[in-house]
N, CA, C and O of each residue as an XYZ file, in Angstrom:
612
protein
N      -4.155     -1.236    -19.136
C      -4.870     -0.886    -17.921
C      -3.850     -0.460    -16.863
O      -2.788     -1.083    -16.869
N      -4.030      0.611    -15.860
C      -2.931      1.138    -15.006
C      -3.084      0.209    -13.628
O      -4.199     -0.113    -13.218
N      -2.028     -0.133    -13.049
C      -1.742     -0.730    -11.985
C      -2.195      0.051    -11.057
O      -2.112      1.268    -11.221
N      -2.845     -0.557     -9.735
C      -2.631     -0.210     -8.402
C      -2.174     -1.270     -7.262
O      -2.684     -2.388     -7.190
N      -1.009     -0.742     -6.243
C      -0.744     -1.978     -5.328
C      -1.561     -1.380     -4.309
O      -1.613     -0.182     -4.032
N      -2.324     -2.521     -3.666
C      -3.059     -1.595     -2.673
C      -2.738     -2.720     -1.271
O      -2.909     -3.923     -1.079
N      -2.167     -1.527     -0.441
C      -1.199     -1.781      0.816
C      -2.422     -2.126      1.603
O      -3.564     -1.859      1.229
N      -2.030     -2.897      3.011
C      -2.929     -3.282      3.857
C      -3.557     -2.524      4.518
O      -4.125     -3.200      5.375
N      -3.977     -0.726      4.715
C      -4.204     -0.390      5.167
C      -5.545     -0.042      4.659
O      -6.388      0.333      5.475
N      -5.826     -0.119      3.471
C      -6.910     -0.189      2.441
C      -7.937     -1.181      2.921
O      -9.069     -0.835      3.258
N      -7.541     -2.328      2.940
C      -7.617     -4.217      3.084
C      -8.652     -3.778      4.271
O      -9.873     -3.905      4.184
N      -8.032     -3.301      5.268
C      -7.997     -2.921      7.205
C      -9.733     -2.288      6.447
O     -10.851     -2.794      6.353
N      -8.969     -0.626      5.942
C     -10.638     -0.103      6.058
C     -12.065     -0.523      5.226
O     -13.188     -0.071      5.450
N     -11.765     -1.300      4.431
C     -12.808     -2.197      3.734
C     -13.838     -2.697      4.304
O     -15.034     -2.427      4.195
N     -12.960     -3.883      5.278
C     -13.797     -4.690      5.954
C     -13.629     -4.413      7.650
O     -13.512     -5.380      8.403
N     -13.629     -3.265      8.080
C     -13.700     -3.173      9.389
C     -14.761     -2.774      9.803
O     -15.372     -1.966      9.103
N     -15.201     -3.110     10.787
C     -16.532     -2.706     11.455
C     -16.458     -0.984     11.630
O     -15.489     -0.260     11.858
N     -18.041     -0.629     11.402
C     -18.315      0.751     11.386
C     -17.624      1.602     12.667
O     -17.622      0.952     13.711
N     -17.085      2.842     12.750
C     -16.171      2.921     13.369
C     -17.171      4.371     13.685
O     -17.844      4.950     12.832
N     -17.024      4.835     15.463
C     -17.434      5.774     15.692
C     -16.540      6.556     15.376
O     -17.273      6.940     14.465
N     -15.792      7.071     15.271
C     -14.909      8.127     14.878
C     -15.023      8.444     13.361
O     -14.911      7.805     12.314
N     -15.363     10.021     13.806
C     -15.974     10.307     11.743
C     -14.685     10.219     10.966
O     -14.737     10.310      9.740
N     -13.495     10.043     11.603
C     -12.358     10.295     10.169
C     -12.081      8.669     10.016
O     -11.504      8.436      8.954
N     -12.328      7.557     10.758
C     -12.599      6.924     10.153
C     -13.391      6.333      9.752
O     -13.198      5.231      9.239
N     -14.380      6.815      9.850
C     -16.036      5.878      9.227
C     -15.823      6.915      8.046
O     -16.226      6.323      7.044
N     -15.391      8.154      7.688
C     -15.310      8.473      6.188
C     -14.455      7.563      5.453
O     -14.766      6.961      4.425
N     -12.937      7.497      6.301
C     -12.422      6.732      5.470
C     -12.533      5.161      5.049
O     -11.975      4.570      4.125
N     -13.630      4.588      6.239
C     -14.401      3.484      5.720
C     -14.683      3.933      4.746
O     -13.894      4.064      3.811
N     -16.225      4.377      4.729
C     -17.121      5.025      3.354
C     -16.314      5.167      2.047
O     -16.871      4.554      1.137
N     -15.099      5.825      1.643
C     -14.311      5.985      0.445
C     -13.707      5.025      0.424
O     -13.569      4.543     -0.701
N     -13.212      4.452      1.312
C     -12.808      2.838      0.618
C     -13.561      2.026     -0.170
O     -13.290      1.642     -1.308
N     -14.619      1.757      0.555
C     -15.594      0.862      0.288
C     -16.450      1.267     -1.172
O     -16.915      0.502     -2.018
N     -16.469      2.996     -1.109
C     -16.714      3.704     -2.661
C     -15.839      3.011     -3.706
O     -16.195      2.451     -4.743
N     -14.640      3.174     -3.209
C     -13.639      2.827     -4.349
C     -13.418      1.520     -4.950
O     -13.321      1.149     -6.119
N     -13.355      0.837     -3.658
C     -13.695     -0.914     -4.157
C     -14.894     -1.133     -4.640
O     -14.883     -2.125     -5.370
N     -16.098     -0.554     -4.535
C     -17.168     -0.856     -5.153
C     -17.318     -0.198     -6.647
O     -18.066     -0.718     -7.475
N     -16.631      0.867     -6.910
C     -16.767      1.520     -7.360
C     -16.038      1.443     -8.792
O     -16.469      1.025     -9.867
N     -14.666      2.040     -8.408
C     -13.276      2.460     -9.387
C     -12.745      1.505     -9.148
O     -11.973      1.535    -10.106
N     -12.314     -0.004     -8.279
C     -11.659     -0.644     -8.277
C     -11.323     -1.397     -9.776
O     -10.214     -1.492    -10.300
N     -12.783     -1.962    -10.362
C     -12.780     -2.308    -11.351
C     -11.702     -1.840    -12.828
O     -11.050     -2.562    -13.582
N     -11.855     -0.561    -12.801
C     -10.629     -0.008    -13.935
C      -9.369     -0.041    -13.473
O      -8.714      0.986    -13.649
N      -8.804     -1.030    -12.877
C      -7.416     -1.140    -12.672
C      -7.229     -2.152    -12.348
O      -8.138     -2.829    -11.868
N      -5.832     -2.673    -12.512
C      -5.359     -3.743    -12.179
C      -4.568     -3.885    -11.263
O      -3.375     -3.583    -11.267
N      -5.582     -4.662     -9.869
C      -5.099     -4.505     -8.974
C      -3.792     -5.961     -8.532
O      -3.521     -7.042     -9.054
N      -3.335     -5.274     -7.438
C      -1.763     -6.161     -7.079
C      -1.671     -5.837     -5.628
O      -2.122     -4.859     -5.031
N      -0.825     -7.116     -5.071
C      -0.425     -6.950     -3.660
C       0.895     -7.445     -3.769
O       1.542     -7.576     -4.809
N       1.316     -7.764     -2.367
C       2.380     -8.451     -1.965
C       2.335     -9.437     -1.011
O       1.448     -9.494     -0.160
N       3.493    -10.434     -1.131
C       3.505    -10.799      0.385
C       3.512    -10.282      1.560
O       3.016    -10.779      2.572
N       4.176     -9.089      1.447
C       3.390     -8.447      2.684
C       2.060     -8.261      3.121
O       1.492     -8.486      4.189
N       1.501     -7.531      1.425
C       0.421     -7.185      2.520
C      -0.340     -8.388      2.829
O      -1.136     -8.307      3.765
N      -0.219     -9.606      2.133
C      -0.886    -10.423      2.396
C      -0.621    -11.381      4.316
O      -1.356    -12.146      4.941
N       1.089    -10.658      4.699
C       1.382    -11.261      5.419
C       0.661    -10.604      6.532
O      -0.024    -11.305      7.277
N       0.753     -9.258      6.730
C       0.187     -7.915      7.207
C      -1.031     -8.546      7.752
O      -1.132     -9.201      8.789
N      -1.978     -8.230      6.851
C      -3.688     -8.560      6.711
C      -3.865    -10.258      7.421
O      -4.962    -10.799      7.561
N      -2.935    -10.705      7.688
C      -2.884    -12.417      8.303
C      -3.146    -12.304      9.934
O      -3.668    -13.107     10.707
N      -2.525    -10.864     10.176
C      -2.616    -10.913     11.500
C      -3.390    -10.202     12.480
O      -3.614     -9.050     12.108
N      -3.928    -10.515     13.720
C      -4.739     -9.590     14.101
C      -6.100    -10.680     14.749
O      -6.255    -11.880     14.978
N      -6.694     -9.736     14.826
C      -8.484    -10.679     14.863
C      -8.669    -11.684     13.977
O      -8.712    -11.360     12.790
N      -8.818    -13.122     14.339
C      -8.472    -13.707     13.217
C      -9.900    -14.001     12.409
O      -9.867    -14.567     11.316
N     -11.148    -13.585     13.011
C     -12.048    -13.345     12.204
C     -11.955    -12.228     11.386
O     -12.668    -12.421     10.402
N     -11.219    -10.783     11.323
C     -11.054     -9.777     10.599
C     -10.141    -10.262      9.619
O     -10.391    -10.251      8.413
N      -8.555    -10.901     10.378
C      -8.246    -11.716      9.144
C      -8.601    -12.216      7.996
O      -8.177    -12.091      6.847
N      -9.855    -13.088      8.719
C     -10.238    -13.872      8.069
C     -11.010    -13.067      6.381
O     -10.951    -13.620      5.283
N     -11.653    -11.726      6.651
C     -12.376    -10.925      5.968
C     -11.366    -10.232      4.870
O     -11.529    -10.167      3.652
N     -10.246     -9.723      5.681
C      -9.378     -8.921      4.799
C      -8.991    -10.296      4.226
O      -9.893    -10.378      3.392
N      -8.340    -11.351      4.092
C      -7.535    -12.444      3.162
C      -8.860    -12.612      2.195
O      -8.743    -12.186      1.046
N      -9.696    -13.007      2.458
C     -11.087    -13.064      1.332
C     -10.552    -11.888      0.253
O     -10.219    -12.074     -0.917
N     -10.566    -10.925      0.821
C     -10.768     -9.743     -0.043
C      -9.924     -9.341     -0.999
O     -10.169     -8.509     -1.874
N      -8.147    -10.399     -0.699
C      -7.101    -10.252     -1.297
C      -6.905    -11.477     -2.173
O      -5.991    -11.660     -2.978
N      -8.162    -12.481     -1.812
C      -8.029    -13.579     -2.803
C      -8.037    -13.367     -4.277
O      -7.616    -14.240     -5.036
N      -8.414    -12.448     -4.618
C      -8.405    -12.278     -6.004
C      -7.756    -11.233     -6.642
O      -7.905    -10.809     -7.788
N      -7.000    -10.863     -5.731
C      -6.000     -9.963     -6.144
C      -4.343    -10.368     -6.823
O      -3.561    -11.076     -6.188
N      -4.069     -9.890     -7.944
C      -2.778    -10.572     -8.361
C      -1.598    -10.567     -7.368
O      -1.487     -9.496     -6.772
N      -0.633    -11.574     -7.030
C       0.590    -11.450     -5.998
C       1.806    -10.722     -6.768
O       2.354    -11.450     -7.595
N       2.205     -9.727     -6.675
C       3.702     -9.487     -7.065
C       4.466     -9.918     -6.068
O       4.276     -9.789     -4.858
N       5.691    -10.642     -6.856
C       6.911    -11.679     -5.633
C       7.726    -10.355     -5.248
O       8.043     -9.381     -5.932
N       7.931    -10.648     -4.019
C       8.848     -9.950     -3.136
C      10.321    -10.127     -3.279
O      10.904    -10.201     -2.198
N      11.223    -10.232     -4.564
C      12.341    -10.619     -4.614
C      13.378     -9.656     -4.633
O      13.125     -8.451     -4.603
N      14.747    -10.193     -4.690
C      16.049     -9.625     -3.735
C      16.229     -7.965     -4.009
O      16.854     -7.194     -3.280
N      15.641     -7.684     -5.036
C      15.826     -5.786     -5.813
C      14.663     -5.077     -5.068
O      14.657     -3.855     -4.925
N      13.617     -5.934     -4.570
C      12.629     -4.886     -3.845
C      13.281     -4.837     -2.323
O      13.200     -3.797     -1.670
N      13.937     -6.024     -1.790
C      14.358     -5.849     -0.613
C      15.287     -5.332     -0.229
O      15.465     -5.059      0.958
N      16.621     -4.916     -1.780
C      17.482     -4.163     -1.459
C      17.028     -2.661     -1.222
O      17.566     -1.944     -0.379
N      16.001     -2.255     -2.032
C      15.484     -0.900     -2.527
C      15.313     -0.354     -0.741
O      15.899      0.519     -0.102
N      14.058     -1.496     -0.314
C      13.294     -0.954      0.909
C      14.464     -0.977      1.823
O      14.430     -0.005      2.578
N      15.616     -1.852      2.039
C      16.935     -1.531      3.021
C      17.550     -0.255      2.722
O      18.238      0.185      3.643
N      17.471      0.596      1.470
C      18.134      1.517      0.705
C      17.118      2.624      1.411
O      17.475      3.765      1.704
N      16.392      2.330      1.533
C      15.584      3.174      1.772
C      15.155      3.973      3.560
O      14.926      5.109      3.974
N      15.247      2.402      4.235
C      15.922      2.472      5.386
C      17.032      2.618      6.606
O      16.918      2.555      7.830
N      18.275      2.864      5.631
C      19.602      3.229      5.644
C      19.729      4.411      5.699
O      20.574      4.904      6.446
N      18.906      5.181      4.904
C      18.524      6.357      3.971
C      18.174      7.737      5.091
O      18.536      8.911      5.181
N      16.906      6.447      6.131
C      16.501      7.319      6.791
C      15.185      7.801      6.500
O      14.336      8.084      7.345
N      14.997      7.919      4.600
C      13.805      7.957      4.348
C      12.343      6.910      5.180
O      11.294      7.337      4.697
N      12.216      6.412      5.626
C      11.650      5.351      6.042
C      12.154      5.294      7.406
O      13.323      5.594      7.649
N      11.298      4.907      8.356
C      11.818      4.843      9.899
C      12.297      3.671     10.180
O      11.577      2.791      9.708
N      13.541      3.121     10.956
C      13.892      2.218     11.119
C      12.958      1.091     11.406
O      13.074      0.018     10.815
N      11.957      1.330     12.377
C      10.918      0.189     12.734
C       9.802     -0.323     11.707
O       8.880     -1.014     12.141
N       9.877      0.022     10.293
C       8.864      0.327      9.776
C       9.628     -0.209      8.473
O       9.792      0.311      7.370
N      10.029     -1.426      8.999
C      10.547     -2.353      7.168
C       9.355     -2.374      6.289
O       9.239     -1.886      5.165
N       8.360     -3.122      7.107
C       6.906     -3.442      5.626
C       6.638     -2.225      4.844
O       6.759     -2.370      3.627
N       6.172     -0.610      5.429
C       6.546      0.234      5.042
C       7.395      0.517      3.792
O       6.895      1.031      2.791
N       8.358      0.260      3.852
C       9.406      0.576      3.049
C       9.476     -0.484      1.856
O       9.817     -0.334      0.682
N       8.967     -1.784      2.668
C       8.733     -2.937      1.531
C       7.856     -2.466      0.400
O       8.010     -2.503     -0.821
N       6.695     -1.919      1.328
C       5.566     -1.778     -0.128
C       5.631     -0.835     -1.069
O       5.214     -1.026     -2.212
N       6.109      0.160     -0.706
C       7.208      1.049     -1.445
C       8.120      0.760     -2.462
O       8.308      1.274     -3.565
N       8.730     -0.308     -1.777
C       9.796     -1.087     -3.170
C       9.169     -1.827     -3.893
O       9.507     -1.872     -5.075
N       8.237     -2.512     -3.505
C       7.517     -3.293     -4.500
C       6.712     -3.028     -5.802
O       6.523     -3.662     -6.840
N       6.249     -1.620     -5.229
C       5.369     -0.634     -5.935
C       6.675     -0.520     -6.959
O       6.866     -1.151     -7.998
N       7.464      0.433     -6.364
C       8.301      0.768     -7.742
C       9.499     -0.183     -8.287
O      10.116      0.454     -9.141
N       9.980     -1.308     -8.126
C      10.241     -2.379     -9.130
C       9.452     -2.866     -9.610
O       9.853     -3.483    -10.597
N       8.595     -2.931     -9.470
C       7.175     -3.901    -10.714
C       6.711     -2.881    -11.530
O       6.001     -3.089    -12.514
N       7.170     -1.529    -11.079
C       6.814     -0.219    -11.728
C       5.218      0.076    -12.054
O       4.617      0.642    -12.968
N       4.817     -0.652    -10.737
C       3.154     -0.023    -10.518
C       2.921      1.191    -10.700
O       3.839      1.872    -10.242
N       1.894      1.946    -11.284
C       1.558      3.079    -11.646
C       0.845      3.977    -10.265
O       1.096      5.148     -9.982
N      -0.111      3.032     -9.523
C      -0.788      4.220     -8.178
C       0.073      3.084     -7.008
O       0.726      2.092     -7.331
N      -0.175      3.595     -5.623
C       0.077      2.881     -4.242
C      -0.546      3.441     -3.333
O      -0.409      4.331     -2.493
N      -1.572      2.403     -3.847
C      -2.964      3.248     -2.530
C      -3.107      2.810     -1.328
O      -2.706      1.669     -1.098
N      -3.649      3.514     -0.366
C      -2.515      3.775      1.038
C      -3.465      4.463      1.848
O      -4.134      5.359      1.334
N      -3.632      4.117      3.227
C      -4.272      5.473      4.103
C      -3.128      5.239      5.500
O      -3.440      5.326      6.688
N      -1.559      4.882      4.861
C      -1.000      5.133      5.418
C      -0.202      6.561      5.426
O       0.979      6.801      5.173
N      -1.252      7.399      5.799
C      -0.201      8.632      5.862
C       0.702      8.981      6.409
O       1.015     10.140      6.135
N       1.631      8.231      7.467
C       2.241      8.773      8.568
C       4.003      8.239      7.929
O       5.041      8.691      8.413
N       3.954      7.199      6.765
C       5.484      6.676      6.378
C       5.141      6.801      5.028
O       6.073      7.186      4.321
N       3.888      6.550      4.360
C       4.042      6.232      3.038
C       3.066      7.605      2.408
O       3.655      8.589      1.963
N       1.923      7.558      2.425
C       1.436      8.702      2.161
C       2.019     10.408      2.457
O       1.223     11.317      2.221
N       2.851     10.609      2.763
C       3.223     11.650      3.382
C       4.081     12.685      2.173
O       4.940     12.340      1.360
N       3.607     13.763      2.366
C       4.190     14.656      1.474
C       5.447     14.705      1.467
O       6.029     14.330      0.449
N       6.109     15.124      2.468
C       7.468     14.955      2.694
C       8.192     13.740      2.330
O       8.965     13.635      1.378
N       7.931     12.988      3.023
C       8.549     11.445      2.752
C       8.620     11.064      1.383
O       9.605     10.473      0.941
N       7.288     11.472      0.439
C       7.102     10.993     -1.140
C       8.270     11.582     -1.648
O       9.134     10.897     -2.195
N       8.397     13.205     -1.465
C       9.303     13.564     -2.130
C      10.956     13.195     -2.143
O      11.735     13.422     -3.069
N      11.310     12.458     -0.632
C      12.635     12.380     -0.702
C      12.739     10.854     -1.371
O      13.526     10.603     -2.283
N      11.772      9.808     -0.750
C      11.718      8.911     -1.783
C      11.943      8.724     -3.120
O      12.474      7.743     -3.642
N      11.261     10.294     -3.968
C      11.041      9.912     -4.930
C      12.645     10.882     -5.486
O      13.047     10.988     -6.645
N      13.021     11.226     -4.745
C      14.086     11.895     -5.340
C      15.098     10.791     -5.426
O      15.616     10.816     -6.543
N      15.654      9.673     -4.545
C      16.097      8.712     -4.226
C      15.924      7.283     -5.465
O      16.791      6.580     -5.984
N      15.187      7.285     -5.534
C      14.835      5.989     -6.625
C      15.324      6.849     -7.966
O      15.766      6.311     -8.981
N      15.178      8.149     -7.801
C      15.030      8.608     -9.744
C      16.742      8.400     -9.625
O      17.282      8.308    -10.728
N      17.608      8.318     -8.510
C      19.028      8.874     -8.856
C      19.507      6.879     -9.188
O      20.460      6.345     -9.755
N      18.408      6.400     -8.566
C      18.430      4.647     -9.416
C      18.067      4.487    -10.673
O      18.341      3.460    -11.294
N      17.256      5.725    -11.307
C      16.791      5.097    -12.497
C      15.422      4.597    -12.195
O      14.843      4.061    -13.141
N      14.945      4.652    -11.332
C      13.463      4.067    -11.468
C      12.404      5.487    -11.178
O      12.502      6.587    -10.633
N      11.436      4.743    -11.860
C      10.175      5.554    -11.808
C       9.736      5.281    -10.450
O       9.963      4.205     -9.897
N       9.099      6.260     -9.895
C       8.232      6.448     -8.773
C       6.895      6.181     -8.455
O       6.641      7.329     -8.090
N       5.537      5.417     -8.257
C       4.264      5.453     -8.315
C       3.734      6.722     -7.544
O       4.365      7.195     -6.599
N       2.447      7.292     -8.031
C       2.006      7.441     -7.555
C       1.129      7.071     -6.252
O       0.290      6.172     -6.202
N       1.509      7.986     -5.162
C       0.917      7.531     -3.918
C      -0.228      8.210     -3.677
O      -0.400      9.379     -4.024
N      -1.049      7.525     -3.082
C      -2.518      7.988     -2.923
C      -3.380      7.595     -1.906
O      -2.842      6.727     -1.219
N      -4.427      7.863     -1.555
C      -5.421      7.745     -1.427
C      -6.997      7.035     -1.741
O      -7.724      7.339     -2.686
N      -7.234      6.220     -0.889
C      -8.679      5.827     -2.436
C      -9.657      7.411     -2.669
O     -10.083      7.949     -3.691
N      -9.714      7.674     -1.653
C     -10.410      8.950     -1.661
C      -9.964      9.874     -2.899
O     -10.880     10.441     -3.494
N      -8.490     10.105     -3.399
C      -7.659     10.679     -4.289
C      -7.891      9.586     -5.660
O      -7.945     10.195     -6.729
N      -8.004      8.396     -5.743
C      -7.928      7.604     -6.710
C      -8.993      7.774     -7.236
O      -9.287      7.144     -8.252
């Protein structure tokens, strides 16, 4: 069965209240498609991040997104994903302020998750960014996940 890590930004549009703004009440709607939907054929995974991520905030929304990650498998956050995401932030690839970013990124590709679904387009989803990333890890030897979209998944 193919892996997906699915970052907190997923978690966020799941369970957030209906949102007047149509780009995100679509991207409610395809979340909520996908978890209802396609979630099932994959095996899904998080991190301590995102679990740390999704902790904070409204702590009744909290409270909704951690439900939602209860049954999701944990991949450990250990010392090769944190070198990767510093490698990565050194790099430049990744913006200095934006470690978790770069975390879920590394996590994805040392556990060698297959998708990294995301409606973070602005560090992780991003065309540009995928590619220098992914040029970066291959000169490590590692495979790259696919980054996505649920809408794309």
């Amino acid at each position: 069965m193919e892996t997906v890590y699915i970052e907190s930004s997923v978690l966020s549009y799941l369970v957030s209240r209906p949102s007047r703004d149509l780009v995100v009440a679509g991207r409610q709607q395809l979340t909520r498609e996908w978890w209802d939907g396609s979630k099932a054929g994959f095996e899904c995974l998080v991190s301590q991040v995102v679990i740390d991520e999704i902790a904070e905030g409204n702590p009744e929304m909290a409270a909704r997104r951690l439900e939602k990650a209860r049954t999701i498998a944990l991949l450990a956050l250990d010392s090769s994903c944190v070198e990767l995401a510093r490698g990565f932030l050194e790099r430049g690839l990744i913006p200095p302020g934006e470690v978790r970013d770069a975390l879920h990124i590394a996590v994805a590709v040392i556990w060698k998750v297959d998708y990294l679904l995301t409606w973070n387009c602005k560090h992780i989803a991003n065309a540009h960014a995928v590619r220098q990333l992914r040029k970066f890890t291959d000169t490590l030897g590692h495979e790259f996940p696919q980054i996505c979209t649920p809408e794309e998944l």
